[in-house]
N, C-alpha and C positions, 0 to 999 in steps of 0.2 A: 544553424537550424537542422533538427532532425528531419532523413527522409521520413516524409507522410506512412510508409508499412512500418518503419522501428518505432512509428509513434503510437499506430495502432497497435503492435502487438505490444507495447509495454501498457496500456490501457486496460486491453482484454484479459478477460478469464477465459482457461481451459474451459469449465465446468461452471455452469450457475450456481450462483453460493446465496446465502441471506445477503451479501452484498453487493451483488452485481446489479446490473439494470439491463433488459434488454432495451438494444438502440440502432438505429439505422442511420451511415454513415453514405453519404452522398459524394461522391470522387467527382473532379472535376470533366474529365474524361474516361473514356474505359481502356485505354493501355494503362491508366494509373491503377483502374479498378483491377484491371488482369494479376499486375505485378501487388498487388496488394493481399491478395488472395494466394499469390502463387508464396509470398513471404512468410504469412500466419499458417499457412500449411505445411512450410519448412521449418516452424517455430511450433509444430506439432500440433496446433488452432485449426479448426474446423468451423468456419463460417455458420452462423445458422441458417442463414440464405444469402445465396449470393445470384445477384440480380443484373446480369452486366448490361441488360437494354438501357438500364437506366443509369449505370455507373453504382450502384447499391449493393452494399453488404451489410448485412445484420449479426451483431454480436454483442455479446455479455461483457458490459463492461464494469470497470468495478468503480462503482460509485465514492471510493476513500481516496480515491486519488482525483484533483482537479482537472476535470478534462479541456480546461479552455483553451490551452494550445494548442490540441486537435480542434478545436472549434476556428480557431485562428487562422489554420496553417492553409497557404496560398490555394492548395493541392485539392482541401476540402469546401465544397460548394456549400455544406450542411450535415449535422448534427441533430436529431430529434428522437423521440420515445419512440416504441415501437407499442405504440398504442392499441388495447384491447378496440374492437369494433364491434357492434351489437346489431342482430338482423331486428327491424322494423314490424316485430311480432306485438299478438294481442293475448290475452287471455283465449281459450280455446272453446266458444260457448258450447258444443255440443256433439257428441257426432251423428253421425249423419247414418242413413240404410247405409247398410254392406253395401249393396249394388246401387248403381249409380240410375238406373231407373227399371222399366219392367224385365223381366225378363220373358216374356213370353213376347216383346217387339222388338226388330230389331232397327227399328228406327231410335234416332241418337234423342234425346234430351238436350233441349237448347233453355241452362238460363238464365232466368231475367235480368241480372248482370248483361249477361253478352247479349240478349237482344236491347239490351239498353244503349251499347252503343253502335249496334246498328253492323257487327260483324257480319250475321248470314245474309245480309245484302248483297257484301261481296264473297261470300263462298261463290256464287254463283258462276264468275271466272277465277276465282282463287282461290284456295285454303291453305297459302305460305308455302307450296313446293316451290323451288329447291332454298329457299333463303335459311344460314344458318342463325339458330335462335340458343344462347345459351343463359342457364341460369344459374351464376355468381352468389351461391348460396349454403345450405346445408346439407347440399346434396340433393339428388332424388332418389326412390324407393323406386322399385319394381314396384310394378302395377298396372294389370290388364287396361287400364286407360290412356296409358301411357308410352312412346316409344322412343328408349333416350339410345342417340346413335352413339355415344360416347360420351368421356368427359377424363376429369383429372382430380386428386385431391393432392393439395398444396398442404396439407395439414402435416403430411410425413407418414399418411396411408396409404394401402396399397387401391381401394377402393371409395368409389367416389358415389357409394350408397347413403340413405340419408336414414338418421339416424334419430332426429328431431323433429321430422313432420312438417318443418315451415317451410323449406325449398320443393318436398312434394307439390304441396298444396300451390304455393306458386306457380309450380312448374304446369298443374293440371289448369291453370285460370288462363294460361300464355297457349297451352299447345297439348291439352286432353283433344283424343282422338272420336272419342264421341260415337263409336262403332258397338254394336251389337246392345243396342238399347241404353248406352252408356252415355254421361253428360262429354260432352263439350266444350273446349275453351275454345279462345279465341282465334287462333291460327294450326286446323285440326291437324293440316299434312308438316310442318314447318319441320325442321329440321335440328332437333331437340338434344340440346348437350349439358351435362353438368358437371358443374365447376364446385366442387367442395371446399371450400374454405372456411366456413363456420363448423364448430363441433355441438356437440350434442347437447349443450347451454345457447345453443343460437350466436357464441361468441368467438369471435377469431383475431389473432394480429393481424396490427395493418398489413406488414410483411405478406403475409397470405393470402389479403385480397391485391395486392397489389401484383405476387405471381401470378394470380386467378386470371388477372387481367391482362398481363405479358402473354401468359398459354393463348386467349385467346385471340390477339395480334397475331399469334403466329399461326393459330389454325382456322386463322381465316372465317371469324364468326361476322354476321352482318348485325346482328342485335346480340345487346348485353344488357340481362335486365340483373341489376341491383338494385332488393329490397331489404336495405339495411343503411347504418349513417352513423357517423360520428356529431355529437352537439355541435351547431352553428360557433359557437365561442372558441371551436378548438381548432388552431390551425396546424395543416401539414402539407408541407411545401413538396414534399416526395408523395404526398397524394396526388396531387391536384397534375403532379407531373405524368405520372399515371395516365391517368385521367385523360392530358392533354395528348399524350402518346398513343391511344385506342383511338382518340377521335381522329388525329392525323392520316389514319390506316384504316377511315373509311366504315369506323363503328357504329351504328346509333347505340348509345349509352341511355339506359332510360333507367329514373332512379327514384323511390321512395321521396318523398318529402321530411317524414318523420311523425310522431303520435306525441307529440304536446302539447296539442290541442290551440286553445286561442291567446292563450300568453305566451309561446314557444318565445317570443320576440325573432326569430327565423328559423329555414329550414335549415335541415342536416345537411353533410358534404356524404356523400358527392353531386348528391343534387344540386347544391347553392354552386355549384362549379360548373365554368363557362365549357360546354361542349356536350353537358348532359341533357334528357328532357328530365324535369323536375314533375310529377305529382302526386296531388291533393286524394282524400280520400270524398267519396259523394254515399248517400244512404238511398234507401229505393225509393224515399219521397222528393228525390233532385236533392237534397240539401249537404251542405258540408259537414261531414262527421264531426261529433263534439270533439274526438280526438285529433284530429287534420292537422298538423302542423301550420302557421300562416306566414307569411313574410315575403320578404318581394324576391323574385327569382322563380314561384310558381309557375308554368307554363301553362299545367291544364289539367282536369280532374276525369276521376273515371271511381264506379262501384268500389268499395271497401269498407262494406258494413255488411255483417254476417254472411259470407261468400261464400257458399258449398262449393268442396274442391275434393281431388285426391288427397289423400292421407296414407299413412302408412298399414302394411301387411295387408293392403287393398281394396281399404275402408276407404270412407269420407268424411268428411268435417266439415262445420262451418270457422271460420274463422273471421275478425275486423282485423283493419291496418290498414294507413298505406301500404304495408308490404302487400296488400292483394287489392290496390290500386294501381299499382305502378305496373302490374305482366300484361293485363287488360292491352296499357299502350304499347308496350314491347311486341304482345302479338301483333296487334292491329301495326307497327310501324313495319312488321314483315310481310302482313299482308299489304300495305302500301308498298313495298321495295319489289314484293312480287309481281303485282298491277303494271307498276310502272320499271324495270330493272337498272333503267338510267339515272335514278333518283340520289344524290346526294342528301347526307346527313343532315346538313340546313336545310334541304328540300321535303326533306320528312318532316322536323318540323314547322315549316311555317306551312305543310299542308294540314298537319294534325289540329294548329292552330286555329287557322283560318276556318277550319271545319267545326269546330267547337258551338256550342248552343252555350251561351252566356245562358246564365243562371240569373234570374231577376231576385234584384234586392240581396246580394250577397257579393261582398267585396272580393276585387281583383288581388288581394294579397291572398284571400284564404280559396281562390276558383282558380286562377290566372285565366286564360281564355276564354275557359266555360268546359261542359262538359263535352268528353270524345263522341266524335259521329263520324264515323267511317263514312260513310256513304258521301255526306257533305264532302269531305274530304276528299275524294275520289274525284268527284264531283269538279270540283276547281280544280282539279288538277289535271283534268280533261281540258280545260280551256287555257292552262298553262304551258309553254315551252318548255322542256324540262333544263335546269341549270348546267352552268359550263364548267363549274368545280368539279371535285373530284367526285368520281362516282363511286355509288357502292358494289364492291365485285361479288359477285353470286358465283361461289365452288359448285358446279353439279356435277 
């Protein structure tokens, strides 16, 4: 039997050709993953990502030759596509004023989204200092509403500016600053990073969110909102690994559901994956957006129908999706980590849960809980002991 690196590099192309496939190869441990990389490099092979938290390397392989012997071999845990992923975007109804409210006050604009779930109840002790919040998307823009302390692009650029509008506008519904007459999101002060991994079609390789996700394991983020998913039918075993690696290290993962409305037959990954919170989109009459993804795995819903938010070159926009349901709970789970600093991952949500306003006459596959209410949530959690798992660690 061939060593596991003479197998991959007889596999791999130098160079992407109309025959290769990009593929991500799962090593059983990472001294194999080391010497794997350190072989195709001496075979003059440059990795397209090399991932060693997880034992992962991604490369071009050339699809004329049978790879099931790599698939086989003792060495290799797994084999799979290096699948495109798509942000959790809508149509973009409109935009919005230049400025986010008057300018002649310099009081913030609070709206009806976030007073919907009952955020400025708790600004009162909180607005998410020091908790870190980052958003796993297309970047964010500069923009007077906004203060991103950092971030990274996994794409293979130098800058982790946004270039598509939808991780903006995210980014403004989780943690717009809401100063000098300007709107508001959800966790004003929180501590705002962004993580570039989609490009300027909203679409990125797994590969990409899955470094997105590694970068921040390492620098110590306490929320990660991803508003984006691959279709419930598709599985990936190096996702979910992911996934399972942030939440170990004290994440709250909070994740889009998806926009297929009421036949989806389920939600998107990474949502439908154990260690995320999963949601739902809601409209300003309480009800579940026609688009909402439904299926069981929902935790709980929050506003995602026509969300004025940041935009790009400093503008606003309305936008629907879960992708601007899901940052609502991202903030709100850093304003809970802030409230309370000892709160574990499960502790955020089964407060977010418990806190939730059920939605009458509208099923628990297409609500899960009901709708986000901070303050409920506060609330019980005043009269809770806080849990003995891992906590979530606060960088200040």
């Amino acid at each position: 039997m061939k060593y596991v690196n003479e197998l991959l590099s007889h596999y791999t192309c130098r160079k992407p050709n109309p025959y290769s496939r990009r593929m991500l190869i799962g090593l059983k441990n990472r001294s194999l993953h080391e010497s794997c990389c350190r072989y195709l490099r001496q075979q003059g092979i440059e990795p397209v990502k090399n991932i060693g938290e997880l034992a992962l390397v991604c490369c071009h392989l050339d699809t004329r030759k049978n790879i099931e012997a790599l698939k086989r071999h003792p060495h290799v845990a797994f084999v799979e596509k290096d699948i495109k992923i798509r942000a959790h975007a809508s149509k973009r109804h409109k935009p919005a004023s230049t400025s986010g409210g008057s300018k002649k006050s310099s009081q913030r604009i609070i709206p009806w989204n976030i007073n919907r779930i009952q955020a400025p109840q708790i600004w009162k002790t909180t607005q998410g200092r020091p908790v870190r919040l980052a958003i796993l998307d297309t970047g964010i823009a500069k923009h007077p509403d906004l203060k991103v302390r950092g971030g990274t692009n996994t794409l293979g650029g130098a800058s982790y500016r946004d270039n598509n509008g939808h991780g903006t506008h995210v980014a403004g519904i989780a943690a717009a600053l809401g100063i000098k007459g300007l709107i508001a999101g959800t966790a004003p002060q929180v501590r705002l990073y962004a993580v570039k991994a989609l490009d300027r079609q909203g679409l990125g390789y797994l590969s990409d969110i899955i470094e997105g996700l590694v970068w921040c394991v390492k620098h110590k983020m306490n929320v990660v909102n991803m508003s984006l998913g691959i279709p419930h039918q598709v599985r990936s075993r190096v996702f979910e690994k992911a996934v399972a690696l942030a939440a170990r290290n004290g994440i709250v993962l909070v994740c889009s559901a998806g926009n297929d409305g009421n036949y989806s037959g389920g939600i998107d990954a990474p949502a439908s994956y154990p260690g995320t919170i999963s949601v739902a989109a809601s409209t300003r009459s309480n009800r579940i957006a026609s688009f909402s993804s439904r299926g069981r795995g929902i935790d709980i819903t929050a506003p995602g129908n026509e969300i004025r938010s940041t935009w790009l070159r400093g503008k606003y926009a309305y936008l629907s999706g879960t992708s601007m349901a899901s940052p609502h709970v991202a903030g709100g789970a850093a304003l809970l980590i802030s409230y309370f600093p000892g709160l574990t991952p499960a502790a955020v949500l089964r407060a977010i849960k418990n806190g939730a306003l059920k939605l009458k006459g509208i099923s628990s596959l297409a609500q899960g809980s009901g709708l986000l209410q901070l303050e409920r949530s506060v609330r019980r959690l005043s009269k809770l002991p806080i849990g003995k798992a891992r906590a979530v660690k606060i960088s200040r």
